[in-house]
N, C-alpha and C positions, 0 to 999 in steps of 0.2 A: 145344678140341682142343689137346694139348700136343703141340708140337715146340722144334724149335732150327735156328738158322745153324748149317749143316755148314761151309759155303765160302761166301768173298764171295757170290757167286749161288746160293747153295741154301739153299731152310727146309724142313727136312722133320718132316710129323706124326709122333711117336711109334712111333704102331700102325702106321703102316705100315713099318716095320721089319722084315724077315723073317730076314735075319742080316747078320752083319759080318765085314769078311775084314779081314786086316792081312798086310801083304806090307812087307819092304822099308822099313820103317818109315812108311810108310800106310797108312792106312784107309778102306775103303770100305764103304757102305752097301748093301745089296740091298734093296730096295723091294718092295712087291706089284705085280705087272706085269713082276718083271725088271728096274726102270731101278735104275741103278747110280750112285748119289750119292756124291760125292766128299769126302773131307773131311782140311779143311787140320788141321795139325801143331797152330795155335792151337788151331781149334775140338777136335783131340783129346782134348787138354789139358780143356779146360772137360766135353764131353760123356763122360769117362774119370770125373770127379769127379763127374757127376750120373748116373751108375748106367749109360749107354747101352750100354757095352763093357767 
Protein backbone atom coordinates (compact mmCIF):
# COMPACT_ATOMS: atom_id res chain seq x y z
CA UNK A 1 0.00 0.00 0.00
CA UNK A 2 1.44 3.48 -0.97
CA UNK A 3 1.17 6.36 1.25
CA UNK A 4 3.24 9.25 2.76
CA UNK A 5 3.76 11.49 6.09
CA UNK A 6 1.37 14.25 5.65
CA UNK A 7 2.32 15.72 9.28
CA UNK A 8 4.53 14.86 12.00
CA UNK A 9 1.60 12.41 13.14
CA UNK A 10 -0.12 11.44 10.11
CA UNK A 11 0.71 8.51 7.30
CA UNK A 12 -1.96 8.33 4.99
CA UNK A 13 -2.63 5.41 2.23
CA UNK A 14 -2.82 6.79 -1.07
CA UNK A 15 -6.21 5.35 -2.20
CA UNK A 16 -7.70 6.63 0.50
CA UNK A 17 -7.66 9.88 -0.66
CA UNK A 18 -10.96 11.26 -1.93
CA UNK A 19 -9.97 14.93 -2.40
CA UNK A 20 -7.88 17.85 -1.27
CA UNK A 21 -8.78 21.39 -0.32
CA UNK A 22 -6.06 24.19 0.12
CA UNK A 23 -7.18 27.23 1.87
CA UNK A 24 -4.90 29.90 3.14
CA UNK A 25 -2.02 28.42 2.25
CA UNK A 26 -2.78 24.83 3.60
CA UNK A 27 -3.69 21.70 2.69
CA UNK A 28 -5.85 19.29 3.81
CA UNK A 29 -6.75 15.75 3.01
CA UNK A 30 -10.27 14.18 2.89
CA UNK A 31 -10.26 10.59 3.56
CA UNK A 32 -12.86 7.84 2.99
CA UNK A 33 -14.91 8.17 6.12
CA UNK A 34 -14.75 11.96 6.19
CA UNK A 35 -11.49 12.14 8.49
CA UNK A 36 -9.75 15.19 7.43
CA UNK A 37 -5.81 14.80 7.42
CA UNK A 38 -3.72 17.68 7.87
CA UNK A 39 -0.87 18.41 6.08
CA UNK A 40 2.22 20.52 7.10
CA UNK A 41 3.86 23.25 4.48
CA UNK A 42 7.07 20.58 4.44
CA UNK A 43 5.14 17.64 3.51
CA UNK A 44 3.28 19.96 0.87
CA UNK A 45 6.15 20.53 -0.65
CA UNK A 46 7.24 16.74 -1.06
CA UNK A 47 3.56 15.27 -1.65
CA UNK A 48 2.98 18.50 -4.53
CA UNK A 49 6.25 16.81 -6.29
CA UNK A 50 5.01 13.29 -6.24
CA UNK A 51 1.75 13.78 -8.13
CA UNK A 52 -0.74 14.02 -4.78
CA UNK A 53 -2.22 17.75 -5.44
Amino acid sequence: MKGAQTHRSWWVARQAVQSVKRRDGRATLTLKGGIMAPVSRTQATVLRQQGWF
